[in-house]
C-alpha positions, 0 to 999 in steps of 0.5 A: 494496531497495524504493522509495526515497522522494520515487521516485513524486511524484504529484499525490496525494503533493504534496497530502499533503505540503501538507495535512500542511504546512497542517495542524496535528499535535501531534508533531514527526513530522508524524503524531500529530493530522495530519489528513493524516500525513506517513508517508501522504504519503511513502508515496504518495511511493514509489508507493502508490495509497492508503492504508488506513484503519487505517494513517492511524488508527494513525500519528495516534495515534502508532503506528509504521507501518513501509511495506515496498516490497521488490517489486512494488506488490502484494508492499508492505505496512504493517507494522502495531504488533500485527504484522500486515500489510496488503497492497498491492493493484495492479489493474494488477499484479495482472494483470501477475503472473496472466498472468505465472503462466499463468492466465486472467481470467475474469468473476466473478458481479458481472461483474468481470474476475478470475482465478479461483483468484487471480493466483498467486504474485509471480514475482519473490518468491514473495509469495502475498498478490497479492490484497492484504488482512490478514494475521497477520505 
C-alpha cells in the first residue's frame, strides 16, 4: 500500500515543490540539475521528514530513485540504483515500535534516551532496519 502522494503536504513539501518550480533542471522530470528535486519534494509529500543526502545527489544526476512507503515511517526506504536501501528513520516511531516490543528506554553514554538492543522489529512487518540506516537490498 503505502503513502500515497501529496497524503503529507507539509511546510517543507510546499517549499520543495516551489524551489523546484523556481528552479532550473535540465530534465523534464524535474530532477536532473534540480537544486531541490521534484521526487524530493513529493517524497516529503507522503511524510518523509528529510531526505538523504545521496538520494538528492543521485536523483540530479539522473538516477532513478524508487521511495518505498509499505508501512510505518521507520519501515520506508530509498531504493537506491546499485540496490541498496537507506532506511527511514522516525524518532517518534522509533519509540512507538520499542514500547510496542516490550523494551525499555534507557540513557546512552551521550545522555541520549534509546533502547538498548534497539527498538525490535516493526510489529506490523517484521521490518528489522527500525534504526534506520544502509543496507544491501
Amino acid at each position: 500500500m503505502g503513502q500515497a502522494r501529496y497524503s503529507n503536504v507539509s511546510e517543507a513539501a510546499v517549499f520543495g515543490f516551489l524551489a523546484n518550480a523556481l528552479g532550473s533542471s535540465k530534465g523534464d522530470d524535474g530532477d536532473i540539475g534540480s537544486v531541490f528535486p521534484r521526487s524530493d519534494a513529493e517524497d516529503l509529500s507522503k511524510g518523509a521528514r528529510f531526505i538523504p543526502g545521496e538520494v538528492t545527489v543521485a536523483r540530479r544526476t539522473g538516477q532513478k530513485v524508487e521511495f518505498v512507503t509499505d508501512c510505518s515511517p521507520n519501515c520506508w526506504y530509498w531504493k537506491m540504483p546499485d540496490n541498496t536501501r537507506i532506511y527511514h528513520f522516525d524518532p517518534e516511531t522509533y519509540r512507538q515500535i520499542g514500547k510496542a516490543n516490550g523494551r525499555t528506554l534507557q540513557k546512552d553514554r551521550h545522555g541520549v534516551l534509546r533502547f538498548k538492543n534497539g527498538p525490535g522489529p516493526c510489529p506490523q512487518c517484521g521490518n528489522v532496519h527500525t534504526s534506520g540506516g544502509t543496507v544491501q537490498g
